[in-house]
C-alpha positions as CSV (number, residue, x, y, z in Angstrom):
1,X,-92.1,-20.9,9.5
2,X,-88.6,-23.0,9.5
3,X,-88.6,-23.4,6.1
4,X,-89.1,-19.6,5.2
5,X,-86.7,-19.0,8.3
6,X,-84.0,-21.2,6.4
7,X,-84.9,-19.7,2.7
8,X,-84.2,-16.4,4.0
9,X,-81.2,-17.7,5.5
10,X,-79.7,-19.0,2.1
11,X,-80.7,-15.6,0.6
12,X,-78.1,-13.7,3.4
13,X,-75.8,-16.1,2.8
14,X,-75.9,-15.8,-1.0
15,X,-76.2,-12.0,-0.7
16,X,-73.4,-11.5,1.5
17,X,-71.1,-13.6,-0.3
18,X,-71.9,-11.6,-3.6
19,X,-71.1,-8.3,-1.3
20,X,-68.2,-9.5,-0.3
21,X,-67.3,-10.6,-3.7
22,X,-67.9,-6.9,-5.2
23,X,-66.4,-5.8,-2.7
24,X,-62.8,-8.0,-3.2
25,X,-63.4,-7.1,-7.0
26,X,-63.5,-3.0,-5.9
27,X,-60.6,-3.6,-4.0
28,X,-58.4,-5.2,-6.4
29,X,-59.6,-3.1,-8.9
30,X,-58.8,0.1,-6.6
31,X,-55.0,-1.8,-6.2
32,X,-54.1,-1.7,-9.8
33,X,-56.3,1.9,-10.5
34,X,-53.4,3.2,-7.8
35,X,-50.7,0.5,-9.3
36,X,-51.4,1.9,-12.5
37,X,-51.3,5.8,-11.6
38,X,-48.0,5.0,-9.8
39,X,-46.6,4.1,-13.5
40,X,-48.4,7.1,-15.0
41,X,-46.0,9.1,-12.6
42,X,-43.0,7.5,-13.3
43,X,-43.4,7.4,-17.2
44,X,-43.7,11.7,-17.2
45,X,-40.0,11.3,-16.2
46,X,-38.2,13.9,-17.7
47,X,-36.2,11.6,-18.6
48,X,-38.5,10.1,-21.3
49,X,-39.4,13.4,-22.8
50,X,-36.3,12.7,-25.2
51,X,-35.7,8.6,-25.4
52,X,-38.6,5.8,-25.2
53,X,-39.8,3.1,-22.5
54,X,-41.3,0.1,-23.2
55,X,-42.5,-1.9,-19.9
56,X,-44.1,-5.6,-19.3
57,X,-44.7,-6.7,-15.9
58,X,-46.7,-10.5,-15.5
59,X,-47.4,-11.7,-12.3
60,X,-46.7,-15.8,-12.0
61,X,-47.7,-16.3,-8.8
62,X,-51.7,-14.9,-10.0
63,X,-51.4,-16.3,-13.6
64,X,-52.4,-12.4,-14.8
65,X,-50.3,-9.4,-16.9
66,X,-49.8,-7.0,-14.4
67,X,-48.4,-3.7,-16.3
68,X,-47.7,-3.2,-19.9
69,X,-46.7,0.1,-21.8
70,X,-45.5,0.2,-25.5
71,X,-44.8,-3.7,-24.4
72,X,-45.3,-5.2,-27.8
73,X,-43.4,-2.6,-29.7
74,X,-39.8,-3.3,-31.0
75,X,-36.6,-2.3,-29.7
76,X,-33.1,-3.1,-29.6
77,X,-32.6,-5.8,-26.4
78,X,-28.6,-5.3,-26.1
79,X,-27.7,-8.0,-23.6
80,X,-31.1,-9.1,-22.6
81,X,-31.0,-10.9,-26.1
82,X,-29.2,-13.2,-24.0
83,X,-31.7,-14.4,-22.1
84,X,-33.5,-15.9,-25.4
85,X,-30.3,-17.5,-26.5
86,X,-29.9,-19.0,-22.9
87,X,-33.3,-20.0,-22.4
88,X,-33.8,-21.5,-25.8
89,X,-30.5,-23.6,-25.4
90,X,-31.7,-25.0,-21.9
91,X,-34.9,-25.9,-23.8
92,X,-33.2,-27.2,-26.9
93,X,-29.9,-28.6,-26.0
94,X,-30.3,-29.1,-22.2
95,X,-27.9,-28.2,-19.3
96,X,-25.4,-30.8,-19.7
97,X,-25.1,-30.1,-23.7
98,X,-21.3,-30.5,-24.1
99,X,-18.9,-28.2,-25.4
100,X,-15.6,-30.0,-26.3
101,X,-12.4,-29.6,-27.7
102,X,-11.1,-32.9,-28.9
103,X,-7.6,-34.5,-30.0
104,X,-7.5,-37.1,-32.8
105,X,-4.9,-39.1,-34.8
106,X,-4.2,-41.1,-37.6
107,X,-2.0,-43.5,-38.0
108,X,0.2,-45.5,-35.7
109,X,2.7,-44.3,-32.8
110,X,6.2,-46.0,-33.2
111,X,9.3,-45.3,-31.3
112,X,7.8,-42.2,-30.4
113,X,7.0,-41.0,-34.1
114,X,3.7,-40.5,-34.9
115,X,3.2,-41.9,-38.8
116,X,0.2,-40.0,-39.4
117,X,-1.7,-36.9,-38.8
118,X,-2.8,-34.9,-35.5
119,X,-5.8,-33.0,-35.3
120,X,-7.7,-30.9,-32.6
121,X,-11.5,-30.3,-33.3
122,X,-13.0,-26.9,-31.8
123,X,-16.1,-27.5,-30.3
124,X,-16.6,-23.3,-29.7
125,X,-15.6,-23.7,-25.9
126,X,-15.7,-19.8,-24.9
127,X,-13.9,-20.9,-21.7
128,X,-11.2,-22.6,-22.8
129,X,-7.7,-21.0,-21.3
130,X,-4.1,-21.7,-20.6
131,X,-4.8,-24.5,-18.2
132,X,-6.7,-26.3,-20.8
133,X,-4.1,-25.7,-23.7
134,X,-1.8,-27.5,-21.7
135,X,-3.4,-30.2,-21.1
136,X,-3.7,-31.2,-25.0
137,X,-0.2,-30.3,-25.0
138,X,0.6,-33.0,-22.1
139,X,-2.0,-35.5,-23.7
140,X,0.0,-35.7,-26.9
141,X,3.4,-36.4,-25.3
142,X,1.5,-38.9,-22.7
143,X,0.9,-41.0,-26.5
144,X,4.8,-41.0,-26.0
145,X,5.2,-38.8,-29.2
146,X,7.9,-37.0,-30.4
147,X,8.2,-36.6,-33.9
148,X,5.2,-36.4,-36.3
149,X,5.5,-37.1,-39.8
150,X,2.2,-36.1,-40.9
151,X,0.5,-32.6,-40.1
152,X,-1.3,-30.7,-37.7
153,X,-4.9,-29.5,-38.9
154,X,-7.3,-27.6,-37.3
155,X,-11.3,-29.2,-37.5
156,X,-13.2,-26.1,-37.4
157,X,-16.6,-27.7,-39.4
158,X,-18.7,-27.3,-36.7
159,X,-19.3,-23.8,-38.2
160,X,-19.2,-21.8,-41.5
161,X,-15.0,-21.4,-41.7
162,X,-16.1,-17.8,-42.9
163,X,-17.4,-16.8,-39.5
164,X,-15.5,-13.7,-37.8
165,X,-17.9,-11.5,-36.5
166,X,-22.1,-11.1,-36.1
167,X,-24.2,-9.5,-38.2
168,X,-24.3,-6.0,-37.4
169,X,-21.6,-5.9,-35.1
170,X,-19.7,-2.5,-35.3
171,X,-16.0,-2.8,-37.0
172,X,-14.6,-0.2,-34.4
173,X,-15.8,-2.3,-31.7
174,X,-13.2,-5.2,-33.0
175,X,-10.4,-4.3,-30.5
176,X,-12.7,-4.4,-27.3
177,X,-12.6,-7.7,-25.5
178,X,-16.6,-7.9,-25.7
179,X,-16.2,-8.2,-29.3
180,X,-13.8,-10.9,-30.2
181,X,-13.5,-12.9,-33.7
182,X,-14.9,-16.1,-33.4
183,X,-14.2,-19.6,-33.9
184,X,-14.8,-22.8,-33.1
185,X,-11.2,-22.8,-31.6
186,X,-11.1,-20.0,-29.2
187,X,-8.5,-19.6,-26.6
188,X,-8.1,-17.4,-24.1
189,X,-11.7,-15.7,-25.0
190,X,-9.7,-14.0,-28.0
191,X,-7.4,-11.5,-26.4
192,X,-4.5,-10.9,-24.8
193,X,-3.3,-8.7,-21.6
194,X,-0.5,-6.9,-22.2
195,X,1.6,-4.8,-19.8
196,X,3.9,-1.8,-20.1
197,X,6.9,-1.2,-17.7
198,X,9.2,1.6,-18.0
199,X,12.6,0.9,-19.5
200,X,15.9,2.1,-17.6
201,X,15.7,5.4,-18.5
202,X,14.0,8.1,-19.7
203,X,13.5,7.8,-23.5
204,X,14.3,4.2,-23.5
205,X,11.6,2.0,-25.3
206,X,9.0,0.6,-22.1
207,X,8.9,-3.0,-21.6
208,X,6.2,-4.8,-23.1
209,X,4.8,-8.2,-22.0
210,X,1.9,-10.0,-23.8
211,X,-0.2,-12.8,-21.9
212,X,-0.9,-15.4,-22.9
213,X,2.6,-15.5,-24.2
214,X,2.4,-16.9,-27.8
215,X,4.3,-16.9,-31.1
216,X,1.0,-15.7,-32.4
217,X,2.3,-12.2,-30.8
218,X,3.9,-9.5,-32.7
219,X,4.8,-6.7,-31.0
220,X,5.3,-3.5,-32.7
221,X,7.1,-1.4,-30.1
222,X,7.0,2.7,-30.3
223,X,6.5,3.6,-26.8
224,X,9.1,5.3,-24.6
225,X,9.5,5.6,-21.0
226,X,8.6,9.2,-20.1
227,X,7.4,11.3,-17.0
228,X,3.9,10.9,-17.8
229,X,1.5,7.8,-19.0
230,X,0.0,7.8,-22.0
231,X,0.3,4.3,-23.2
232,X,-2.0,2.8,-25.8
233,X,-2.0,-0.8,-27.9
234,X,-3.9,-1.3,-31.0
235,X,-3.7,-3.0,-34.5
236,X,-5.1,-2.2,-38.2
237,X,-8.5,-3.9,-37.0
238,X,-10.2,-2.3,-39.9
239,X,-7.9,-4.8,-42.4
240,X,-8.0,-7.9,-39.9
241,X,-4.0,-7.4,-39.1
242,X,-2.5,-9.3,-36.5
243,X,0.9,-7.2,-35.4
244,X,0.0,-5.4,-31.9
245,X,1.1,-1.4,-32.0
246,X,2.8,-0.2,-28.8
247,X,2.5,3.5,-28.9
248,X,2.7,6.4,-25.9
249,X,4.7,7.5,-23.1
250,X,4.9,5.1,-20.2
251,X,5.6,6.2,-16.2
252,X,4.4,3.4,-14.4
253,X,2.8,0.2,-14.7
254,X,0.0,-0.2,-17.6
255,X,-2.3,-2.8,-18.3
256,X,-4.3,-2.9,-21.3
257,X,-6.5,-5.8,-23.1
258,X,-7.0,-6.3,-26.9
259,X,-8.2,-8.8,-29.5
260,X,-6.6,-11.0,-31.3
261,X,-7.2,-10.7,-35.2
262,X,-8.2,-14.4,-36.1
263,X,-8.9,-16.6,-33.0
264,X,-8.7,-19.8,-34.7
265,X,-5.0,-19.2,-35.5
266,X,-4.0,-17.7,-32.1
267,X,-5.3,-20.9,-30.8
268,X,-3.0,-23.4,-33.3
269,X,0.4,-20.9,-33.0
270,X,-0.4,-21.5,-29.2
271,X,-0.7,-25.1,-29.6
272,X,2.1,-25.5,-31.1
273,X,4.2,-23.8,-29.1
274,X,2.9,-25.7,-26.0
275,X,3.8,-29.1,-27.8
276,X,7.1,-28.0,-28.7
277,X,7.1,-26.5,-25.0
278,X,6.2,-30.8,-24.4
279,X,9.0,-31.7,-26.3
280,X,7.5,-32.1,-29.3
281,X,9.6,-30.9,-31.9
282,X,8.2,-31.4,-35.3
283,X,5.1,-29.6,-35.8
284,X,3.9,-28.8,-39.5
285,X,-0.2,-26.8,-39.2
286,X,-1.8,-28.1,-42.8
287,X,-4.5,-25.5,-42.4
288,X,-8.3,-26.8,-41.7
289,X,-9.4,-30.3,-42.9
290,X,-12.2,-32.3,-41.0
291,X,-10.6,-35.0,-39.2
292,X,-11.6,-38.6,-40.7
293,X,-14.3,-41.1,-39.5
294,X,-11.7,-43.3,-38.8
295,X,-9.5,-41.3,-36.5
296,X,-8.5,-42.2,-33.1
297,X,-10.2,-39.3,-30.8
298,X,-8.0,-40.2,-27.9
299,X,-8.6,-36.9,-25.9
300,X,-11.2,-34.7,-24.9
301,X,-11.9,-31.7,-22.9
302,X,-15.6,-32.1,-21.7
303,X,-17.1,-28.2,-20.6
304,X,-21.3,-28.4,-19.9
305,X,-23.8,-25.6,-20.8
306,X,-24.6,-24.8,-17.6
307,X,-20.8,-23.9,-16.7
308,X,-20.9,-21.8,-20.2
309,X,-24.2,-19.9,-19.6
310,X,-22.8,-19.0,-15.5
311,X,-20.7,-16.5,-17.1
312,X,-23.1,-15.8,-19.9
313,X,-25.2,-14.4,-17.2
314,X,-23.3,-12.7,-15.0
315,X,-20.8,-10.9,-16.1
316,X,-22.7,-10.4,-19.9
317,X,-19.8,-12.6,-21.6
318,X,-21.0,-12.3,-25.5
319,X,-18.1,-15.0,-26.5
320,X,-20.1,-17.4,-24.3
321,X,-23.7,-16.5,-25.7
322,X,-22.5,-16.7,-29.4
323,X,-21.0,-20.1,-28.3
324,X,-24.4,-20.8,-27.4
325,X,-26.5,-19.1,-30.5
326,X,-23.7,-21.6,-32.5
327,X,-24.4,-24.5,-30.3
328,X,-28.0,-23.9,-31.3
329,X,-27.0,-23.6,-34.6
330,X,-25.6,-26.4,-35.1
331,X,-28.8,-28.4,-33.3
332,X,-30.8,-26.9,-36.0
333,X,-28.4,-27.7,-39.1
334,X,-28.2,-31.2,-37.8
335,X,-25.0,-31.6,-39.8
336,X,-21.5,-29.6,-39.8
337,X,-20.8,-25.9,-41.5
338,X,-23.7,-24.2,-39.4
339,X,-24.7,-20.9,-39.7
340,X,-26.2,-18.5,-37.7
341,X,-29.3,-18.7,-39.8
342,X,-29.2,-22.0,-38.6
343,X,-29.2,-20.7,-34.8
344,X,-32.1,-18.1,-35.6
345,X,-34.7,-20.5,-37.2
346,X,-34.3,-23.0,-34.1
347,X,-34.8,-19.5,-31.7
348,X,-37.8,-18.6,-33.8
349,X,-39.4,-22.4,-33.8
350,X,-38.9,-21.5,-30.3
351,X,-41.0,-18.6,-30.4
352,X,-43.8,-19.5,-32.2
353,X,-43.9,-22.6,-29.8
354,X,-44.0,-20.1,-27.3
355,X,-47.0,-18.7,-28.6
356,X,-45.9,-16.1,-30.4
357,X,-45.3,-15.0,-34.2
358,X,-41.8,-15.0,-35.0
359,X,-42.1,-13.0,-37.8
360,X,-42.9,-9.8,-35.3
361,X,-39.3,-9.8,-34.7
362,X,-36.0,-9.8,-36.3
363,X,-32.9,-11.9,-33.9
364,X,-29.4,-12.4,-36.0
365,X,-27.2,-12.8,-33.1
366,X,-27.2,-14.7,-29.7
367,X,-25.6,-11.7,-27.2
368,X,-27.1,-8.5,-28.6
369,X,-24.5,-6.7,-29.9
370,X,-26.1,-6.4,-33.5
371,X,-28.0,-3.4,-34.6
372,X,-30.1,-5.2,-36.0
373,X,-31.9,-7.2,-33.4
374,X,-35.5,-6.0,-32.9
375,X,-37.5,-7.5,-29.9
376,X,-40.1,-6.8,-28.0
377,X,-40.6,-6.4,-23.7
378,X,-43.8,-9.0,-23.8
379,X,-41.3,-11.3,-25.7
380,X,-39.1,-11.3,-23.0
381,X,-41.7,-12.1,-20.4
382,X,-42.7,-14.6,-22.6
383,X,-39.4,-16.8,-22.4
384,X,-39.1,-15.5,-18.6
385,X,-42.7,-17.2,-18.3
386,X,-41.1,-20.1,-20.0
387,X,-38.2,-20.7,-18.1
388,X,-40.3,-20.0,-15.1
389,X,-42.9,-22.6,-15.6
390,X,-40.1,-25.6,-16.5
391,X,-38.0,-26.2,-13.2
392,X,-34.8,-28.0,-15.0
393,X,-34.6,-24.4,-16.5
394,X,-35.4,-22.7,-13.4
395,X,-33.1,-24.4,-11.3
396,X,-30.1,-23.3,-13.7
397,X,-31.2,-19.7,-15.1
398,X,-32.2,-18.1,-11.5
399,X,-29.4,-18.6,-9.8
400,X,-26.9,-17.2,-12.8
401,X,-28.8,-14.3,-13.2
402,X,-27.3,-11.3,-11.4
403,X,-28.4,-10.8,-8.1
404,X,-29.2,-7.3,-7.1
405,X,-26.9,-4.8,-5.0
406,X,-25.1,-8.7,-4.7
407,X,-22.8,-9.7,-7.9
408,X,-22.7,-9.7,-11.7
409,X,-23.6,-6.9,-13.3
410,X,-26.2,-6.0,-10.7
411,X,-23.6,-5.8,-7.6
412,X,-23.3,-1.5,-7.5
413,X,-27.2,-1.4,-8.5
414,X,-30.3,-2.2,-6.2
415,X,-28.2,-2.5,-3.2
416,X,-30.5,-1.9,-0.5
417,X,-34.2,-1.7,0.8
418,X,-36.8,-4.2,-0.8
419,X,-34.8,-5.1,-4.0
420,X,-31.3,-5.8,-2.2
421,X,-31.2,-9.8,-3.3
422,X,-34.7,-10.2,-4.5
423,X,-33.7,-8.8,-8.2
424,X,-32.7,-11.3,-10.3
425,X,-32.1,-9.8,-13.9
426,X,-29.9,-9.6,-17.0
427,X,-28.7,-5.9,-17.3
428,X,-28.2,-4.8,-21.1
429,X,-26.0,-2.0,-22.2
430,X,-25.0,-0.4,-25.7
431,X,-24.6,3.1,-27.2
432,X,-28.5,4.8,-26.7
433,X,-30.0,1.0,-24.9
434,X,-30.3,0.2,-21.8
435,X,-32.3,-2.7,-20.7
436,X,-33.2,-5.0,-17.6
437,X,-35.1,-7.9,-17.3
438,X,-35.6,-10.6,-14.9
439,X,-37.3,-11.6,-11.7
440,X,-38.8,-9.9,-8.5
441,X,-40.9,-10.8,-5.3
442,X,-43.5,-8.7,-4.4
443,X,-43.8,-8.1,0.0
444,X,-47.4,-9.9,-0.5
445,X,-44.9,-12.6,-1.9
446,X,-45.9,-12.9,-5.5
447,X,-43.2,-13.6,-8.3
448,X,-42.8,-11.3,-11.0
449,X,-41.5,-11.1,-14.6
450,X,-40.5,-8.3,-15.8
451,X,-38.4,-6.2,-18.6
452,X,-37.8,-2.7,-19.2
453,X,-36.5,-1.1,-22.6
454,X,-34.9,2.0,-22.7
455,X,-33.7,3.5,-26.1
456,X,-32.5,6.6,-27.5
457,X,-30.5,7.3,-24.3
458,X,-27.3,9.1,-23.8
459,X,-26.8,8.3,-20.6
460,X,-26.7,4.7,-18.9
461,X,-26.7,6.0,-15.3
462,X,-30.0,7.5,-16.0
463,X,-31.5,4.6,-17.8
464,X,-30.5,2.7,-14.9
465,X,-31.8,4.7,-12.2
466,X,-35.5,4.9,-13.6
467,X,-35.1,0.9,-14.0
468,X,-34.4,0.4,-10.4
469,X,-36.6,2.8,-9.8
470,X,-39.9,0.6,-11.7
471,X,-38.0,-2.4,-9.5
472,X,-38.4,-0.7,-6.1
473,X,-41.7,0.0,-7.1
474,X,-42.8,-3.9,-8.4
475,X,-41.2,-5.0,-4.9
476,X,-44.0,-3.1,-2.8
């Protein structure tokens, strides 16, 4: 009698707990049936019945994929490529990887003459400014020199000396400053600010001022002060020339920004002018030569990854993910004169480490500009996964991504509700893409990786309104 009593008992227990099971199975499965038709909503946008979406959703807190449409086909990432160049370089290079900009000499100093050769080697710094030029300038007349006999050259080796632009970046983009000629010696990002003021008069020629100053500026002045404002400043981008075009009426104050046609020699002009600026009178530039093994390298200006990919991040700053993608580069070539094939077979390594098959995608640049970048939404997740699951990366990519409705490129988007300061993504924007991807907590406190591709758009606003839209959604 006990024993069937307890035998019966076990059989509840068993049975229950199976019930109870089903029933947690049901429920879960009932969550994602309405999960799911909650997407099958949103994706009938009308908005969709003339562009494409593709959507991957994993949930890190369960260890499961949570949503996926068209999530393993290919489309252009814009600035989300960033995140693979950033995440790969934390992995790769690590968050103190330095990016300097070094002074060396040969020869000997005597009564204030150097009797030999000054160089400064560009280690592809993207935030390397005014404040930093002068302090070369003041580290060469702290040597106590005056006079050198020898010449200034320019170490550019890290890189191919070839390098201007990406692959499949667009010509008449060249002016804008996302789009600056690159170098391993870049100063001042590779633009300049310059400001119109109207002259004394009517019809007099407007004042023009160019910062940084530099003897690198040419000026080209064809404006006059008028009773309306139509100023303008361009250059013969298409044939890489340097002289800046002043055109337009001007009324009132006007502020425009432009490129510079050849970064590496807007940083040497600069130089140079600083040192004579020093005191410094005799300076001759001898063009590029890599400084000699043995060469004094009596100054350098020490900048970290982690400071380089802050700005990567938030604001989108392509000069600072190519100086990344390079940085990479030259990881992979092990040597000097890297390319940016050199860059891409370290990313896709990276990849297939990751799990996946490079060869299902096609990267060429680190910031996304090119148009010919093809990735997919599950690889994004994939390096968000990544970065996720390793806590030295975590601990420096989370906190530089934009925070929604808070700063970056997210501070006028997701600025209130369940997604104010819980999004943190990398927006993407370029002619017919929009992207986002990033991180999310949902209110049963689960941590989510997501991305969204939209192509074929021809309007961001939209884009961007079904995106935060999917995040409101994830956030529930």
């Amino acid at each position: 009698m006990e024993k069937g009593i307890i035998v019966t008992f076990v059989t509840m227990k068993r049975f229950l707990a199976s019930t109870i099971v089903v029933l947690c199975l049901s429920v879960i499965a009932h969550a994602q049936t309405d999960y799911r038709l909650k997407f099958q909503k949103l994706i009938q946008s009308k908005l969709l019945k003339t562009s494409e979406i593709g959507i991957s959703v994993y949930d890190l807190t369960a260890d499961s994929v949570l949503y996926g449409y068209h999530n393993d086909k290919l489309y252009r990432p814009a600035s989300v490529e960033k995140l693979i160049t950033t995440i790969t370089a934390l992995a790769k290079l690590g968050k103190d990887h330095p990016f300097n900009t070094s002074l060396a000499m040969t020869g000997t100093v005597r009564n204030d003459t150097l009797n030999g050769d000054l160089y400064v080697i560009g280690g592809f710094d993207p935030n390397f400014m005014s404040d930093e030029m002068n302090q070369l300038a003041k580290q060469v007349k702290a040597k106590n020199i005056k006079y050198i006999k020898g010449n200034l050259y320019s170490d550019v080796s890290m890189v191919d000396s070839t390098l201007y632009y990406g692959s499949g970046w667009s010509w008449d983009d060249a002016l804008y400053d996302f789009q600056p000629t690159l170098s391993p010696l870049m100063f001042h990002k590779g633009w300049v600010t310059v400001t119109a003021y109207p002259g004394a008069k009517s019809g007099d020629p407007a004042n023009i001022d160019v910062f940084p100053s530099s003897s690198y500026n040419v000026i080209e002045n064809r404006t006059v002060t008028g009773s309306k404002d139509s100023f303008d400043i361009t250059r013969d981008c298409a044939h890489a020339k340097s002289k800046f075009i002043a055109t337009g009426s001007v009324n009132s104050r006007k502020v425009n920004i432009i490129t510079v046609a050849d970064s590496k020699t807007f940083f040497i002009r600069s130089l140079i002018d600083r040192l004579k600026g020093n005191g410094i009178s005799t300076v001759v530039y001898g063009g590029n030569r890599e400084t000699p093994a043995a060469a004094d390298t009596f100054y350098t200006i020490k900048r970290p990854l982690k400071e380089v990919l802050k700005r990567t991040m938030k604001v989108s700053d392509n000069l600072n993910a190519e100086s990344m993608f390079y940085h990479l580069a030259a990881y992979g070539k092990k040597g000097k004169y890297a390319s940016a094939a050199d860059a891409v077979k370290v990313i896709y390594q990276f990849i297939d480490e990751l799990g996946m098959n490079h060869d299902d995608y096609k990267i060429v640049d680190g910031c996304g500009v090119s148009l010919y970048d093809y990735v997919s939404p599950d690889l994004l997740v994939a390096f968000l996964k990544y970065a996720y699951r390793h806590q030295d990366i975590r601990n420096v990519l989370y906190p530089a991504l934009p925070i929604g409705g808070v700063d970056g490129t997210l501070k006028r988007r997701l600025e209130n509700g369940n997604v104010r300061t819980n999004v943190h993504a990398k927006t993407g924007t370029v002619t017919g893409v929009s992207t986002l991807a990033g991180y999310l907590q949902t209110t049963q406190g689960h941590v989510l990786a997501f991305s969204i591709f939209n192509q074929n758009i021809l309007k961001d606003w939209r884009a961007q309104n079904f995106q935060d839209r999917i995040c409101r959604m994830l956030a529930e």
